[in-house]
C-alpha positions, 0 to 999 in steps of 0.5 A: 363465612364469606372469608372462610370461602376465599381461603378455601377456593384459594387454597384449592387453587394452589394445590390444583396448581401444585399438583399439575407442576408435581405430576408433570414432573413426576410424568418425567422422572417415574418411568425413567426411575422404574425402567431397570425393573429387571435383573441386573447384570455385574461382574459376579452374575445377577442379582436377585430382585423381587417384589415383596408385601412387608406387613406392619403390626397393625395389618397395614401392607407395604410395598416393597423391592428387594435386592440381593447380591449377585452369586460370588459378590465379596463382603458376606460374613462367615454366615454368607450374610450382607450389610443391609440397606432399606430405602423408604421413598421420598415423598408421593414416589414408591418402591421403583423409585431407587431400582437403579440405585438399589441394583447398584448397591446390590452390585457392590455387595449390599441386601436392600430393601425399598418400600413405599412409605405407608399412605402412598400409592399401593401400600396400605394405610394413611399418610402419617408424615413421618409420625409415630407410624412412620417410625416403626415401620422403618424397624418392621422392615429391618425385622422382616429383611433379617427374617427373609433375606441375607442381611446381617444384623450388626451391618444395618444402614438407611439411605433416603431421598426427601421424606425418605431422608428425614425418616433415616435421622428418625431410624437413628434416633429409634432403632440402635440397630441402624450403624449408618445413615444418609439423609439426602435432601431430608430435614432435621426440623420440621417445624422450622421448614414450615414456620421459620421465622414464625413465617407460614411458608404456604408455597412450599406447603400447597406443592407437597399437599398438591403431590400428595394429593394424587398419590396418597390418603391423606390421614383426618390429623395431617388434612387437618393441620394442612386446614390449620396451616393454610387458614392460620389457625390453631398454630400451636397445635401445627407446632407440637404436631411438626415437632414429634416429627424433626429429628432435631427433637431427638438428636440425643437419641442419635448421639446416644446410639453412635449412628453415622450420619451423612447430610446431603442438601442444597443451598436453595432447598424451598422445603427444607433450609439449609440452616436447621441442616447446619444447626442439627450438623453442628449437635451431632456428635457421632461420625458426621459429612455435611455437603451442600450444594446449589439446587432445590429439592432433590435435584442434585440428587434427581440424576442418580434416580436414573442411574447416571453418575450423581456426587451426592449417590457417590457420597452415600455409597461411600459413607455405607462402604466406610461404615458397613463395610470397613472400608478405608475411611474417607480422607476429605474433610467432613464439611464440603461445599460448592459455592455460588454462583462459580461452583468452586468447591471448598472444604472445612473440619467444622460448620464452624471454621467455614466463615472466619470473620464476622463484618458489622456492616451499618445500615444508614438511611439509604446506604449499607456499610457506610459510618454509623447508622445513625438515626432514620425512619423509613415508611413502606405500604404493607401488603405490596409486592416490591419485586424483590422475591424468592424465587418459586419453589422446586423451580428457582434453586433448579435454575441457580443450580443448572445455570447458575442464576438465582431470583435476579431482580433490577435494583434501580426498579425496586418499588420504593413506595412497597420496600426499603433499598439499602445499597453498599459502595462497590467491593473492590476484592469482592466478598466471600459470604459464608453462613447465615446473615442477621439483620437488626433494625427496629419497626414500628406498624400500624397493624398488631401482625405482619411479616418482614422479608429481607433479602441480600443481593448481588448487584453489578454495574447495571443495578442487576441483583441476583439473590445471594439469600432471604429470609422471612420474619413476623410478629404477632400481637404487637401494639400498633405504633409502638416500636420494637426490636426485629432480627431476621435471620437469612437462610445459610449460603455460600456465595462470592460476591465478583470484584467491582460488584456491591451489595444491596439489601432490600426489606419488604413485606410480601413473597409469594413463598409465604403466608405473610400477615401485614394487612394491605394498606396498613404501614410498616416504619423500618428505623434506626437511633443510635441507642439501637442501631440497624446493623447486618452482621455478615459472615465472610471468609 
């Protein structure tokens, strides 16, 4: 009982906490996105902007702007109609979120329709987060705007930002009517978001529930697995709950109904990794852009809520003009991204051809890359923090993307009772990392559970480490003092390691971003023998 009563007050403090960072920066950004509320002026005249209630078929209402072309704007088919865009809002936002963006479309010969996603401020409803309900309601929109307004059936395309963007992959998997879709800081896996590496990851929960909190009703299913997920409980049932809502469960469907699909997201996304993005990337087979570029969560998007120039709004309009609109096709090559920390933009024709090597770099008793492995053993405390970390969700990837500086640690500082250093000689080239790093060491723990995280960093001359990426992994049920294997697998990146620089790669088992389970106190041996080697694979260009 008396364990049952930390977890909740500590679960309630983070979300208190979650929810003073959310509104704060919702004070921000709402009224700035709200402010163009009226009608917008162009070239052809001005366009229609109304204010709509959108019934669902089991009664719940929802909110909802409606834009249409200015009189004379180019792009009406023979019956005077207009390809259709329909914006669902992101997450705890509503319908005045997209005004700049939604005028701006109409501008340029588009019908749209924002709505706010059911649970959430005055729609109707509870928060279903993108379940079954989602779902169709995306193609009750549809319905309605062909019904009452403009819109061209055989033009239909979705554009969405963070719940917004994982709810257009899921109007492409289940209404065929949907031509083109751009998924801005959205996710293909949602299992994957909130347990990879079988890794609760707590932070990033507590924040979404902590602006949810003010915003929306939360449903008895959605508070319950939030318990579940907090408490480490029950999480098979999270699993199968997160699952019917990832688009990655039915990529068939997308592929079976020739959806275009445009993927936006960034490298330091706290919510939404970038490696189920490349993976879902990699299975699509319909016309597909993947762009990525440093940031968190919907920051490299924030500006064109605004209506200020943003490339990732740019890329969206493009993909719609191309798909909806039979405009010239985009000559770039479909994969681009911008590197870390310069900002140097590159481009590929597939995930695939962005590292063109794989470097196998040994991991010795203190070094990284030297000759083989051989054989060693190294004992941490369980439990502790070591000053390696991942930064603080919403807030660390905003910082590399502004100023270009990830979590940065001292490496000569490192608590060395608490983690496993592993330093490299200095690269006198440098290195190109591209794609998502393994490691394969075994280990050997007191305790039946626990948690492993391994960064990569960046070190200069000084011993300062900025982050180039991590990853979390745990086990579950293991028999204490028995080794076994651990892989962990680094979050994808795109990152260039300057001259004279080395690597360091430092193993702990305790992040704040996560739900770790090594119990404090208790022992974790990280090893090597020469039968099974600990290795980093590397992926270069």
């Amino acid at each position: 009982m008396e364990r049952s009563r930390r977890s909740s007050a500590q679960r309630t403090a983070s979300v208190v906490l979650a929810a003073a960072v959310a509104l704060g920066a919702g004070a921000v950004a709402q009224p700035a996105a709200a402010a163009p509320a009226g009608p917008a002026m162009s070239a052809h005249g001005i366009a229609g902007f109304r204010l709509a209630d959108i019934p669902a078929k089991d009664g719940v209402v929802l909110k909802a702007d409606v834009f249409t072309p200015p009189p004379g704007t180019p792009g009406a088919d023979p019956q005077g109609r207009y390809p259709l865009v329909v914006q669902p809002a992101s997450w705890g936002q509503n319908d005045l979120e997209y005004v700049a963006q939604g005028r701006a479309l109409a501008e340029a010969g588009y019908v749209v329709v924002t709505y706010t996603v059911r649970g959430f401020w005055a729609s109707g409803g509870e928060v279903d987060v993108a379940g079954p309900k989602d779902v169709g309601d995306i193609s009750t929109v549809i319905d309605w705007a062909l019904a009452r307004t403009p819109a061209d059936p055989e033009r239909v395309g979705m554009v969405g930002l963070s719940l917004g963007g994982g709810l257009t992959l899921l109007g492409a998997a289940f209404d065929p009517r949907i031509k083109a879709v751009a998924s801005l800081s959205g996710w293909a896996d949602l299992t994957d978001s909130l347990y990879s590496g079988q890794t609760r990851h707590l932070q990033a929960a507590a924040v979404l529930a902590g602006i949810q909190a003010p915003t929306g009703r939360r449903s008895p299913e959605f508070a319950q697995v939030l318990d579940d997920l907090f408490d480490n409980r029950d999480l098979p049932d999270v699993i199968r709950w997160a699952d019917t809502r990832s688009p990655a469960r039915y990529l068939d469907r997308i592929n079976a109904n020739g959806t275009a699909v445009l993927l936006a997201n960034a490298w330091g996304d706290s919510f939404f990794n970038p490696g189920q993005i490349t993976d879902f990337y990699q299975r699509l087979t319909v016309p597909k852009r993947l762009e990525l570029r440093p940031g968190d969560h919907a920051s490299q998007e924030f500006t064109g809520l605004l209506g200020l120039p943003n490339a990732a709004w740019d890329s969206a309009r493009s993909w719609l003009d191309q798909y909806l609109k039979a405009a010239p096709a985009d000559q770039r090559r479909p994969v681009d991204l911008e590197v870390r920390p310069t900002g140097r933009h590159e481009s590929h024709s597939d995930w695939q051809s962005v590292a063109t090597r794989t470097d196998h770099l040994a991991v010795g008793a203190d070094t990284l890359g030297g000759p083989a492995a051989g054989d060693w053993r190294k004992t941490v405390l369980g439990g502790l923090p070591s000053g390696a970390n991942a930064g603080v969700t919403l807030l660390s990837g905003a910082v590399d993307q502004t100023l270009h500086q990830p979590p940065t640690v001292v490496v000569p500082l490192l608590a060395r009772p608490a983690a496993g250093v592993w330093q490299s000689e200095p690269c006198p080239q440098g290195l190109s990392v591209r794609g998502a790093a393994r490691l394969h060491t075994s280990v050997t723990a007191s305790s039946p559970d626990g948690t492993a995280i391994a960064y990569l960093y960046d070190v200069d001359a000084l011993g300062v480490g900025r982050l180039i990426s991590h990853g979390p992994q745990s086990w579950t049920g293991r028999t204490p003092g028995r080794p076994f294997p651990l892989d962990v697998t680094l979050f994808a990146t795109a990152y260039d390691v300057p001259a004279g620089h080395h690597l360091a790669l430092v193993l702990g088992t305790r992040d704040a971003l996560y739900g770790g389970t090594t119990p404090l106190g208790s022992t974790v041996t990280f090893a090597s023998t020469p039968e099974d080697p600990a290795d980093l694979a590397l992926p270069l260009r």
